[in-house]
C-alpha positions as CSV (number, residue, x, y, z in Angstrom):
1,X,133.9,95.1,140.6
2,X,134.1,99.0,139.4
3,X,130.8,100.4,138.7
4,X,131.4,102.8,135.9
5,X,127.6,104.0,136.1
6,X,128.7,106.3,139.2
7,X,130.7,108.5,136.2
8,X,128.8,111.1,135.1
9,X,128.8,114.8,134.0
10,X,126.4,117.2,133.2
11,X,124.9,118.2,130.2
12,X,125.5,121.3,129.7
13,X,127.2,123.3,128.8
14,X,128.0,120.2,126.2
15,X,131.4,122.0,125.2
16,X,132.9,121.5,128.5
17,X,131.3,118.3,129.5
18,X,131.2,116.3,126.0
19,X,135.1,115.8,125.9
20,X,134.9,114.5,129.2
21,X,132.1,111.6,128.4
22,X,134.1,111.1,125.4
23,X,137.3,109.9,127.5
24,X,135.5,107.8,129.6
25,X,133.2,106.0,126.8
26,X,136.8,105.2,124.9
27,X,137.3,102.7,127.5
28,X,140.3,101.5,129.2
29,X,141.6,98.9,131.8
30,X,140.7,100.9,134.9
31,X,143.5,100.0,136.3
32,X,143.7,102.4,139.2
33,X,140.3,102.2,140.4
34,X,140.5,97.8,140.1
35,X,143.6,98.7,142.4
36,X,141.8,100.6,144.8
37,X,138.6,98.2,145.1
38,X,141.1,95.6,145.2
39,X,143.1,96.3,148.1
40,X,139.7,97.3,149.8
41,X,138.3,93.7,149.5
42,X,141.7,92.3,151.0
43,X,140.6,94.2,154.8
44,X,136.5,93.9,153.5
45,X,136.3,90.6,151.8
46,X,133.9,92.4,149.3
47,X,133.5,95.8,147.9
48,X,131.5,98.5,149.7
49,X,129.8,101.2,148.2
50,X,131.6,104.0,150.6
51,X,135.3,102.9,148.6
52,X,133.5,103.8,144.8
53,X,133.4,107.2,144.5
54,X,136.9,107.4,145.8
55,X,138.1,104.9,143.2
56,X,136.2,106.8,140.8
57,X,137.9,109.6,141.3
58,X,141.4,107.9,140.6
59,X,140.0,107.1,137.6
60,X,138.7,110.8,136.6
61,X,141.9,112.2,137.5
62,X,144.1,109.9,135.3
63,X,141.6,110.5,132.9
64,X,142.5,114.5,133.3
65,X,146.2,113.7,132.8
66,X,145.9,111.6,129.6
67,X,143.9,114.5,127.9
68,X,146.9,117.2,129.2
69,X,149.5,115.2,128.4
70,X,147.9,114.3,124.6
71,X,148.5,117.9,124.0
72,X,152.1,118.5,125.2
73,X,152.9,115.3,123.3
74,X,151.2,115.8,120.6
75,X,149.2,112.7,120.3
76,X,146.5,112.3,117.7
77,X,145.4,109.3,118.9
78,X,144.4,107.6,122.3
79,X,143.1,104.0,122.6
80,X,142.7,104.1,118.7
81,X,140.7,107.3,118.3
82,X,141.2,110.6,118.3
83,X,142.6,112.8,121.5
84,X,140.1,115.2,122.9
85,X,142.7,117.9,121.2
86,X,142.6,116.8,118.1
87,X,138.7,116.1,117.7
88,X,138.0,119.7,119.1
89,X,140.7,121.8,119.9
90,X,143.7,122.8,122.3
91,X,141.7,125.3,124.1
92,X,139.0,123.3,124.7
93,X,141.1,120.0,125.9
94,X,142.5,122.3,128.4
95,X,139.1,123.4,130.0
96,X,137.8,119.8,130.0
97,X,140.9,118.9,131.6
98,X,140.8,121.1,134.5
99,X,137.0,120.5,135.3
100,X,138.3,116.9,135.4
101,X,140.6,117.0,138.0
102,X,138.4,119.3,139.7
103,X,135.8,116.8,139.5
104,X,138.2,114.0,141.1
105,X,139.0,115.7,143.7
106,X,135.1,115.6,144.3
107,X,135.2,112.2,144.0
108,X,137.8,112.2,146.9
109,X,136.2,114.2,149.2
110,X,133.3,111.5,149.9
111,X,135.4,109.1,151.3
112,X,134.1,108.3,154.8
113,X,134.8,111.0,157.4
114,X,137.2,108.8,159.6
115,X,139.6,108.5,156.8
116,X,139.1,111.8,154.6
117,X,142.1,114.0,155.6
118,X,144.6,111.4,155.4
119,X,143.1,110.1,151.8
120,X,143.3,113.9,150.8
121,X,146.7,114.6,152.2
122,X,147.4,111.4,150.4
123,X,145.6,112.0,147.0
124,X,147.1,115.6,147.2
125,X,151.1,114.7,147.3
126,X,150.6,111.9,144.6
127,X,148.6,114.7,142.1
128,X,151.3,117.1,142.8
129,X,153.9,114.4,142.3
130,X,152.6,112.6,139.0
131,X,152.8,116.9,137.8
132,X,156.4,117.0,139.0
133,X,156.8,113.1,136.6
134,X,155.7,115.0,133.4
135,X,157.7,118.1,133.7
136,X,161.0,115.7,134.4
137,X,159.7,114.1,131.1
138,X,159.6,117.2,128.9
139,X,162.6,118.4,130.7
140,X,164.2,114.9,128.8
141,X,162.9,115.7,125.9
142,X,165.6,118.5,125.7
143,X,168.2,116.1,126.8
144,X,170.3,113.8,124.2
145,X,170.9,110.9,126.9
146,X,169.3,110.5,130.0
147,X,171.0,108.1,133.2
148,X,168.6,105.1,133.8
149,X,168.6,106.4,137.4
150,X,166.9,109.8,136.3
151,X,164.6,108.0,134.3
152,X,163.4,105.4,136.8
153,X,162.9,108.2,138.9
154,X,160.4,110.1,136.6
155,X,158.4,106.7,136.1
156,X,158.4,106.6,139.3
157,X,156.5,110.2,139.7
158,X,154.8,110.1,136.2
159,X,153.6,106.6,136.8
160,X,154.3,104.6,140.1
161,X,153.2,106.7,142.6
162,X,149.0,106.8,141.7
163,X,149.5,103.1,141.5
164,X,151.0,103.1,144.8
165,X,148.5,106.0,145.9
166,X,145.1,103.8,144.6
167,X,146.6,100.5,146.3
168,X,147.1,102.6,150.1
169,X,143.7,104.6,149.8
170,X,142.1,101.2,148.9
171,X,143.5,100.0,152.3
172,X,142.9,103.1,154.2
173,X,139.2,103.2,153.5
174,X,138.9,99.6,154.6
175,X,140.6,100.8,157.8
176,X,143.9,98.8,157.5
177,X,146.6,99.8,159.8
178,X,149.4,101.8,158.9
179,X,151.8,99.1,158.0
180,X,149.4,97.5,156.2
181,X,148.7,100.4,154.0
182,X,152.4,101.2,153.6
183,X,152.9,97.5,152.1
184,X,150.1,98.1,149.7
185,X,151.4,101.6,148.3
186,X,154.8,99.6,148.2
187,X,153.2,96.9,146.0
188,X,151.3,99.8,143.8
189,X,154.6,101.6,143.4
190,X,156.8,98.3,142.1
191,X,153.9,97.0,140.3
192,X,153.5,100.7,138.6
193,X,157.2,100.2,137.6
194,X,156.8,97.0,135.8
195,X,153.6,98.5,134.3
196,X,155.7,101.9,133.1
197,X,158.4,99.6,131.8
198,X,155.7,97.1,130.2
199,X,154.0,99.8,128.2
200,X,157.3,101.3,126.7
201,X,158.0,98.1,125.4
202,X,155.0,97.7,124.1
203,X,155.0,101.1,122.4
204,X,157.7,99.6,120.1
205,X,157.2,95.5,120.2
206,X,153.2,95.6,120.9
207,X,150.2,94.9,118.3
208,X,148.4,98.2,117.7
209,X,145.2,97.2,117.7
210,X,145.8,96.1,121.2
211,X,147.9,98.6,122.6
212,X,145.6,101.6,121.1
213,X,147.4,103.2,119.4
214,X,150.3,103.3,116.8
215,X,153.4,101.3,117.4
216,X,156.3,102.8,117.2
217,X,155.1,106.5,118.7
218,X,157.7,106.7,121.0
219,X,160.8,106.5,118.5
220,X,159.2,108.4,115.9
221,X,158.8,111.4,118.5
222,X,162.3,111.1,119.8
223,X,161.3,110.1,123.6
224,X,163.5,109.1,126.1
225,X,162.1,105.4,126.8
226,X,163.4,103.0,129.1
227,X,164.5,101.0,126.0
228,X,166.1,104.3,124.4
229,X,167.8,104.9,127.9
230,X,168.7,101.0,127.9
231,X,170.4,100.7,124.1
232,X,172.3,104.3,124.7
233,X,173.9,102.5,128.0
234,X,174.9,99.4,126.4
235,X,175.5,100.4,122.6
236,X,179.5,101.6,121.6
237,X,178.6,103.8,119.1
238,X,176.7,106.2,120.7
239,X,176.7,109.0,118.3
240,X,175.3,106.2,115.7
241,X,172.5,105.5,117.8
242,X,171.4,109.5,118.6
243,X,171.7,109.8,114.4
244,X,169.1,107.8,113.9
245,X,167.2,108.0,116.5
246,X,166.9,112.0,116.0
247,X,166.4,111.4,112.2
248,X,163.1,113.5,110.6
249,X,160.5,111.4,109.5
250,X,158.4,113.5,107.8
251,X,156.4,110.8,105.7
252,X,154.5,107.3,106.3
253,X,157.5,105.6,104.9
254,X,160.1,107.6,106.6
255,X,158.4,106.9,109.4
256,X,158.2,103.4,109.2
257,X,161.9,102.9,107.8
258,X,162.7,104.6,111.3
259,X,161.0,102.6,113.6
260,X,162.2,98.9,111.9
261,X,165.7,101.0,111.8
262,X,165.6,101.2,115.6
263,X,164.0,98.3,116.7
264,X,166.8,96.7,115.2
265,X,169.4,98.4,116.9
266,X,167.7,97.5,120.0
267,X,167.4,93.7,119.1
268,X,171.0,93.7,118.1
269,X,171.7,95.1,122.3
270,X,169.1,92.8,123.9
271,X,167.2,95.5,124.9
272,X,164.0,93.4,124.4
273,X,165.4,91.0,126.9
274,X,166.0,93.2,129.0
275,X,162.9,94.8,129.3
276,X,160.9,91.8,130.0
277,X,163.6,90.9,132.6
278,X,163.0,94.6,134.3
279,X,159.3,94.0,134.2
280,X,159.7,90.5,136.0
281,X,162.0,92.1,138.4
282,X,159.7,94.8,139.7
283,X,156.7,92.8,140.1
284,X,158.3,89.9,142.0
285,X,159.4,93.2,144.5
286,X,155.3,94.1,144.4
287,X,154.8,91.1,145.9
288,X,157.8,90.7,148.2
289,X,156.3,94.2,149.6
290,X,152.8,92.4,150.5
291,X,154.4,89.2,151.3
292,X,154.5,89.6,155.5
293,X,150.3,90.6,155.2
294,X,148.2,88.0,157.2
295,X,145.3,88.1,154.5
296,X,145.5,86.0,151.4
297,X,147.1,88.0,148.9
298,X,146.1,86.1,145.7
299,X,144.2,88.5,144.5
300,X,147.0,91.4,144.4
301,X,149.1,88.4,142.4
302,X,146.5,88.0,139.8
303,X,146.1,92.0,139.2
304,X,149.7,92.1,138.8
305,X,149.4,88.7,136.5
306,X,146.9,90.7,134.5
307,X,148.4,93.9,134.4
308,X,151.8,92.8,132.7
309,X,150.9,89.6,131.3
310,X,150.9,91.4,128.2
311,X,154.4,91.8,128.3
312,X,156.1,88.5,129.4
């Protein structure tokens, strides 16, 4: 449905532009443009070529924020090879970045005329808003325990909202009404919660060669995770749990010794279970949010189906 041929860069200079084809030749579920095209077809009944380079540009831009937030991370690898930081160099990773999401907001600007300000205004608050997700992320980093509330709510900005942003431009190019597009940016929005939720999960109980890249990142580098956020609200020894989750790792066997360590401690709380039963729970809400639309809505039920199948 997404035509990726509409992705290109120029040649030169190579420096600038070569990270950039790198990211997009490394693949990827496309998730946010798939969203976009697909709640165009819902008002369309097929795909029109004046909703691609919009949904392209959803795609470039999360494609500028995985190459950022590999650096303030640290992140050697992304789907399995290495970040554009680690095959060149900081400095570099931050140029490519930038042209990046200047060349989204490219993308953006050819949606049609009758729609463009309000897809801009739109596309504008959610880039400024996914920004404002990743500081409240580092800002955790600092923290030793963070309230699940916090925590939903920088998913919610990191992660929810250009879900919920591709699902309403989708609509808005198609010329839906205004309730109509609010149901679909409330279907993105849950559906980008389950998805958030889904691929925390997966960072600890998921099989690297599908997930990209190595299991177990996420305990090894001390993040807050929904399932770190969910065993330090239900464990009674607290202090235990911090110990060794802030335990050094400095080796391949340290490391690994960690990661079974914790993934025990959450098996022993049920975090696993809950999870899954967090996952479930925000996307039945995606689709109670599309539920009153008079189109058929099977195909929102199979992209959310696909999207955290993975995780059931």
């Amino acid at each position: 449905m997404f035509d990726e041929k509409i992705i290109s860069f120029p040649e030169t200079p190579a420096g600038l532009y070569d990270p950039l084809r790198y990211m997009i030749a490394i693949g990827g579920k496309r998730i946010r443009p798939r969203l976009c095209l697909t709640a165009y077809a819902l008002f369309r009944g097929k795909v029109e070529p004046e909703v691609q380079e919009a949904a392209a540009g959803l795609e470039i831009f999360h494609t500028f924020t995985l190459i950022h937030d590999d650096i303030m991370d640290r992140s050697p690898l992304r789907r399995g090879v290495p970040t554009v930081w680690k095959k060149w160099n900081e400095d570099t990773a931050i140029l490519s970045g930038d042209v990046m999401l200047i060349e989204a907001y490219k993308r953006i600007c050819k949606a049609p005329e009758s729609c463009r300000s309000e897809v801009l205004e739109l596309f504008s608050r959610t880039a400024e808003e996914v920004c404002e997700g990743q500081q409240y992320d580092m800002d955790f980093e600092r923290l030793q325990t963070v309230p699940m509330a916090d925590y939903a709510k920088m998913i919610g900005l990191k992660t929810a909202v250009l879900l919920a942003c591709s699902a309403k431009m989708g609509a808005m190019i198609a010329g839906a009404g205004k309730a109509e597009c609010e149901a679909l940016y409330r279907y993105g929005y849950e559906l980008g919660m389950a998805f958030q939720i889904a691929d925390d999960y997966l960072d600890a109980y998921g099989d690297e060669m599908v997930f990209g890249k190595p299991i177990g990142g996420d305990i090894i580098n001390r993040k807050k995770s929904w399932l770190t956020v969910r065993a330090l609200e239900k464990t009674d020894d607290r202090d235990g749990f911090l110990k060794a989750f802030e335990a050094d790792s400095p080796d391949e066997a340290s490391a690994k010794a960690k990661i079974s360590s914790i993934k025990r401690l959450y098996d022993s709380l049920g975090v696993p279970e809950d999870a899954r039963a967090e996952i479930l729970r925000y996307s039945r809400r995606a689709m109670e949010a599309v539920a009153g639309l008079s189109c058929d809505t099977s195909s929102l039920k199979d992209f959310s189906d696909s999207l955290i199948g993975r995780a059931k």
